[in-house]
N, C-alpha and C positions, 0 to 999 in steps of 0.2 A: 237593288236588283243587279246592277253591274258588280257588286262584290262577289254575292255568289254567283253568278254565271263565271268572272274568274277565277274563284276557288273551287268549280266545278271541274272546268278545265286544266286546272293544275293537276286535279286527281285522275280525269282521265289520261292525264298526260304521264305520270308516274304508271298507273297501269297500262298505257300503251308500251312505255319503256319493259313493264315487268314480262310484256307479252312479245316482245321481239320486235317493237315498231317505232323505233327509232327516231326516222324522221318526221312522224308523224307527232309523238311527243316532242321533240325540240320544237317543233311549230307550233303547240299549244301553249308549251311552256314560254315563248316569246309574245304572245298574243296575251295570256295571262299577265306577264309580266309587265306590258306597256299601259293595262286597266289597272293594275295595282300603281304604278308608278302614275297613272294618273290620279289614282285615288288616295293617294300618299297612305300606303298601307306597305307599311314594310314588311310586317309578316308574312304577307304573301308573297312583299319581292324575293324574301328570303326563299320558300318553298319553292317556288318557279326558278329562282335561277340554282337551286339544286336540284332540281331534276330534268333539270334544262343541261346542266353539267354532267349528270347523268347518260343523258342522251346522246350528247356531244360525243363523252367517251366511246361510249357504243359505238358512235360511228367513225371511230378513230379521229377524231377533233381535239386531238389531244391540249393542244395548247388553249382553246377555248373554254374548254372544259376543266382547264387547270386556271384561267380567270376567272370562271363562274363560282368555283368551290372557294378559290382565294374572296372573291366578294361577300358570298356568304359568310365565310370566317369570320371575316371581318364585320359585318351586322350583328352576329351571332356572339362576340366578342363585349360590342356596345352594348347588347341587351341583356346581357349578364346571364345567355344559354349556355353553363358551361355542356349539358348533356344533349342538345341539339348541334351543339359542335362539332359532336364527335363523328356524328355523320358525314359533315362538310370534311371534316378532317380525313377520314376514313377517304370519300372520294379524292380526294387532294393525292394521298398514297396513292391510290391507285391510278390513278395521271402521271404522277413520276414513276411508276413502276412499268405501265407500260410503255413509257421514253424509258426504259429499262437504264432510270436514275434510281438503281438500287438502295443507296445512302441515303437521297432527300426522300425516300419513300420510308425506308426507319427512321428516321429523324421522325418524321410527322408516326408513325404508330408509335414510337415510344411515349409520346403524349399521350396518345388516346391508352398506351398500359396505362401511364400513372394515374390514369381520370380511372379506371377500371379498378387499380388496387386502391385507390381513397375512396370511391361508391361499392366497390363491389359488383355493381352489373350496370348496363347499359340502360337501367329504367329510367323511363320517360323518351327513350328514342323512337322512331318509327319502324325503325327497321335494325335493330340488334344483332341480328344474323349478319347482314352486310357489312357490320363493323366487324364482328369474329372473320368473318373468313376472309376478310381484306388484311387484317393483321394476321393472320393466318399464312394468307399468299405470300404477304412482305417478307415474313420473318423464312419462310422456306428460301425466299429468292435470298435471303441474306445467309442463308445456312446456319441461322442462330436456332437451338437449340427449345428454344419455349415454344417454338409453333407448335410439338405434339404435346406438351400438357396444355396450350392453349388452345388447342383444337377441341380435346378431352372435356374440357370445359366448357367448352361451345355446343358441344355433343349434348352434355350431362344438362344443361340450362335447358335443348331443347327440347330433350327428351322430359324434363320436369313439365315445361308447359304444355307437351304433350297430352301426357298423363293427365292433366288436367280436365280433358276433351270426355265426356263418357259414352259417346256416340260411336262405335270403332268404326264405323267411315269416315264419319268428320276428321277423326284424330289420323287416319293414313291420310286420309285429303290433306292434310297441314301438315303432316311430313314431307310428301310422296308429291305433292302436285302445287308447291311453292318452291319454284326456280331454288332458291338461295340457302331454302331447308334441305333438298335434295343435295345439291353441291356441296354440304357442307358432311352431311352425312356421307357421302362417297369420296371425304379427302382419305 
């Protein structure tokens, strides 16, 4: 009962984030994380404290949010996720990107390329798009040169799993009305 009631809240807590509510997710995701770490369930310490890092960022919590994503790494590391990493990684950039440490922010996406060109796509992530347009952001702030064929890519993947959609509302609703599919289509 207490696991899913934490794992409930982890997900409310990432859709609070997806919705603009900030503080409202870091406080579930901290609540969640303290039933998991009671429950000696790491996989979920994993989840909460990413999007607990998530949250953080949001709220300009830069440096908490850069421990949270560091912790995750680090679990995500021992449990041999190389593609759930990539997320933590992906937020990691984007913590030193907005302490506008341009450098330590490619440093961490050139990993997540090289996970990219050995898999070829981000499957098995949760959110795929957040890794493109965070390597995306880095590489523009770094003036390197790949962000527009890796953007192009970002496009051309989402536009694929679009197309998949046969519903034409459903398919604008999943372009048009997910934050990160929208962002990315209007770089």
């Amino acid at each position: 009962f207490h696991r899913g009631v934490a794992w409930s809240q982890c997900c409310i807590a990432l859709m609070n984030h997806q919705h603009g509510k900030h503080i409202e997710a870091r406080n579930l995701c901290e609540v969640a994380y303290e039933a998991f770490d009671s429950l000696g369930d790491s996989l979920g310490q994993c989840f909460s404290s990413l999007y607990w890092g998530h949250a953080a960022l949001a709220l300009g919590q830069e440096n908490e949010a850069e421990a949270k994503y560091q912790k995750v790494i680090s679990m995500w590391e021992s449990f041999d996720q190389s593609h759930l990493l990539m997320e933590a990684k992906a937020g990691l950039a984007r913590a030193f990107l907005q302490q506008n440490r341009v450098s330590d922010a490619l440093g961490v996406v050139e990993s997540i390329l090289r996970f990219l060109e050995q898999h070829e796509s981000f499957y098995g992530t949760y959110e795929p798009f957040r890794i493109y347009h965070t390597c995306v952001t880095v590489l523009e702030a770094a003036q390197d040169d790949r962000a527009c064929h890796l953007l192009s890519r970002a496009k051309q993947e989402l536009q694929k799993l679009a197309n998949q959609i046969d519903d034409p509302m459903l398919k604008q609703s999943y372009l048009s009305r997910v934050d990160i599919h929208q962002q990315l289509l209007h770089m």
